[in-house]
C-alpha positions as CSV (number, residue, x, y, z in Angstrom):
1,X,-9.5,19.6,6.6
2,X,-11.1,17.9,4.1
3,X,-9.1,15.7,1.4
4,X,-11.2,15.8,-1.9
5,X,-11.2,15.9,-6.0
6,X,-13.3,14.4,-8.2
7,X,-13.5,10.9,-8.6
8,X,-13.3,9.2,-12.2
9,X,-11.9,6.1,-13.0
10,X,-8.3,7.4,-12.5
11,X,-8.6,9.8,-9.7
12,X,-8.4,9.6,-5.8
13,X,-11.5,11.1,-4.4
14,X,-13.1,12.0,-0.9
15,X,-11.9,11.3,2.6
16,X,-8.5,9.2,2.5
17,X,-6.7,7.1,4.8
18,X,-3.2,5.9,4.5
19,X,-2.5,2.0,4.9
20,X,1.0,0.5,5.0
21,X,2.9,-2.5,5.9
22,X,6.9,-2.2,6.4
23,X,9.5,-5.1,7.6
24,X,12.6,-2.4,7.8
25,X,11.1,1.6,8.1
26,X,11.7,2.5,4.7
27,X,7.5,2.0,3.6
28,X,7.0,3.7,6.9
29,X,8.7,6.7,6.2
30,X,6.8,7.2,2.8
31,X,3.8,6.5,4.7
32,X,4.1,9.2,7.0
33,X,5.3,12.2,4.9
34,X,2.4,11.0,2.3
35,X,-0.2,11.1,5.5
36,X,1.4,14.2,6.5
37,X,1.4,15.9,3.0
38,X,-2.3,15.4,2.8
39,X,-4.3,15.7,6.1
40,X,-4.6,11.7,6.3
41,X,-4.9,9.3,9.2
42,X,-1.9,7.1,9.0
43,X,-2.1,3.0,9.8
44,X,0.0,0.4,9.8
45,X,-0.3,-3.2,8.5
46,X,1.2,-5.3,11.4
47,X,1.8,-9.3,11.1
48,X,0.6,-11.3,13.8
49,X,4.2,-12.8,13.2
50,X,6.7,-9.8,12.9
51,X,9.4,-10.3,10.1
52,X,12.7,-10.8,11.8
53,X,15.7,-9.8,9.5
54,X,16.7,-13.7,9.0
55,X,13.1,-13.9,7.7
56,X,14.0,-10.9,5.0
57,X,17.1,-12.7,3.3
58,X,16.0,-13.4,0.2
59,X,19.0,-15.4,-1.1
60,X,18.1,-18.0,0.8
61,X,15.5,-20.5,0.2
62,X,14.5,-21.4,2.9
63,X,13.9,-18.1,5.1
64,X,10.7,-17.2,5.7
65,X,9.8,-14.7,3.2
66,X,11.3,-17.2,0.8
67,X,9.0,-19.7,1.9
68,X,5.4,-17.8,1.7
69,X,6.8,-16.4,-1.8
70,X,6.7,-19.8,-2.8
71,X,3.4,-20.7,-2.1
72,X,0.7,-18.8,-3.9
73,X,-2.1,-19.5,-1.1
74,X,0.0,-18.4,2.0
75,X,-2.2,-15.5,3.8
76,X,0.0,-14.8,7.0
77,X,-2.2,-13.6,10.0
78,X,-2.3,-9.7,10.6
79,X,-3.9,-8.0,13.5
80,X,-7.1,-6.7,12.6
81,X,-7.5,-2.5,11.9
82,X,-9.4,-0.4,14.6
83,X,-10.8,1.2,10.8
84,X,-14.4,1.8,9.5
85,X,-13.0,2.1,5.7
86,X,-16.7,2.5,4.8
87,X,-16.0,6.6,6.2
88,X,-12.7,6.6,3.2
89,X,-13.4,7.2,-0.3
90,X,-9.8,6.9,-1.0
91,X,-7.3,3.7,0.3
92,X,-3.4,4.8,0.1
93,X,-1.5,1.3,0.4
94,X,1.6,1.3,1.0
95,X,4.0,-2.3,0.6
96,X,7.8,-2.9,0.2
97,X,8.1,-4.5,-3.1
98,X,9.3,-8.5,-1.9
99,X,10.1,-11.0,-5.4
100,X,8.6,-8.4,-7.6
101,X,5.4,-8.4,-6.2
102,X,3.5,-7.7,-2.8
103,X,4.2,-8.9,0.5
104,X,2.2,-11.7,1.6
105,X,0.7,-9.8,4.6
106,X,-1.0,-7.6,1.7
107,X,-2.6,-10.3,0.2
108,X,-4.4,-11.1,3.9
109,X,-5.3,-7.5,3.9
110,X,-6.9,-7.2,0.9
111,X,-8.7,-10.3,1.6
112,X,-9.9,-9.3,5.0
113,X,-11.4,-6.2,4.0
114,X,-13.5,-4.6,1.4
115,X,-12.9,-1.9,-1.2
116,X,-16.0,-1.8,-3.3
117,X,-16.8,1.1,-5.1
118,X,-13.3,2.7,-3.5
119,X,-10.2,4.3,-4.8
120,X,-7.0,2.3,-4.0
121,X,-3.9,4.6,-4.5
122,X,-0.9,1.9,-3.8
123,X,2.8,2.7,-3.4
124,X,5.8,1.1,-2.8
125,X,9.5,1.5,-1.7
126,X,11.9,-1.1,-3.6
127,X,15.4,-1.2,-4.4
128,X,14.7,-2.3,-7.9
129,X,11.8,-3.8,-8.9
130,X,8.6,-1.7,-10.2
131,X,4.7,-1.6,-8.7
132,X,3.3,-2.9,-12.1
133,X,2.9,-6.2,-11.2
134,X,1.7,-5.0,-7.4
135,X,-1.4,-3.1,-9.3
136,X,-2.1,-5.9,-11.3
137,X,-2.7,-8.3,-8.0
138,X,-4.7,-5.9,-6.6
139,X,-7.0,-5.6,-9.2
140,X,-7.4,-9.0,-9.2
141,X,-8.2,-9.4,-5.7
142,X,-10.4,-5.8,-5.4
143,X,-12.3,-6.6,-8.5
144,X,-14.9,-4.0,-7.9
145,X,-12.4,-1.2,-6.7
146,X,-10.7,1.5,-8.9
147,X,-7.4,0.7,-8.4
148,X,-5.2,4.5,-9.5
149,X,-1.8,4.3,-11.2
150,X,0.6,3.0,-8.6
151,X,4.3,5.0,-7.5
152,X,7.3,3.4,-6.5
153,X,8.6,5.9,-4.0
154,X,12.5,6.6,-3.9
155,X,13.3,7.3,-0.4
156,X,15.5,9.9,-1.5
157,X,13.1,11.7,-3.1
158,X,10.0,11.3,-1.0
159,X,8.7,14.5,-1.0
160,X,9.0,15.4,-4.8
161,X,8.1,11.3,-5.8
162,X,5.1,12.0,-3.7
163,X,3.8,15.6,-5.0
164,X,4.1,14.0,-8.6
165,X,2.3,11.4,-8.0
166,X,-0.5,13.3,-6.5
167,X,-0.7,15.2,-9.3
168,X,-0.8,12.4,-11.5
169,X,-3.6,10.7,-9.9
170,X,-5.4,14.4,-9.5
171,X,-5.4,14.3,-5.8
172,X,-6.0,17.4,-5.0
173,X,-6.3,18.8,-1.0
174,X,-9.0,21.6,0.1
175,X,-8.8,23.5,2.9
């Protein structure tokens, strides 16, 4: 099957691949269904350090999460991807939303790897917070990648959230 429609500055194109970090299942479970829905190969993001659920309370200052939120420069270890992303026109990431913005363990990934001249397709699961602020760091760090509209995926809604978001970004699959 081959996953494919033209690619413009605000359309996913070509062969994709489906990238995702999640600390509790929820990004996971978008993740698949989205790899599912469109013929992809599925990934996940894994820390070197796996989050612990006293590192995911964010009322407190001082757990872990917390902590690297605080420091713009932290860039926690992840294990490295058994991927050739030069085969992938399009890069799905998918990221729970953490403070508003990305999890830190994105920020190592899109520094270990390189998206030139790629489509970057992100989505997110949060509980309240947007992916506006998600797309804007990763246009800043993949400078020289066409980074699509991002979706905030409501997990009771996958399916639909999904389709429409294809359709916005004119990803289109042929058999």
């Amino acid at each position: 099957m081959l996953i494919s429609c033209a690619f413009a500055d605000n359309t996913a194109s070509g062969n994709a691949v489906v990238v995702y970090f999640s600390a509790t299942g929820n990004t996971e479970r978008v993740a698949d269904a989205l790899s599912e829905m469109i013929g992809a190969e599925c990934v996940e993001i894994i820390p070197a350090e796996p989050y612990m659920d006293d590192d995911l309370r964010y009322t407190d200052s001082d757990s872990r999460t917390s902590r690297e939120d605080a420091d713009d420069s932290v860039r926690p270890a992840i294990e490295a991807l058994s991927l050739d992303f030069s085969q992938y026109d399009t890069v799905f990431v998918g990221f729970p939303i953490w403070f508003g913005k990305m999890p830190k363990p994105l920020y190592t990934f899109f520094d270990s790897y390189d998206f030139a001249g790629k489509a970057i397709a992100p989505f997110c699961t949060s509980g309240s917070s947007g992916i506006a602020g998600a797309v804007r760091s990763i246009r800043e760090l993949e400078p020289d990648a066409v980074v699509l509209e991002g979706k905030r995926v409501n997990t009771r809604s996958i399916d639909s959230d999904l389709e429409s978001w294809l359709s916005d970004i004119r990803f289109q699959e042929e058999i």
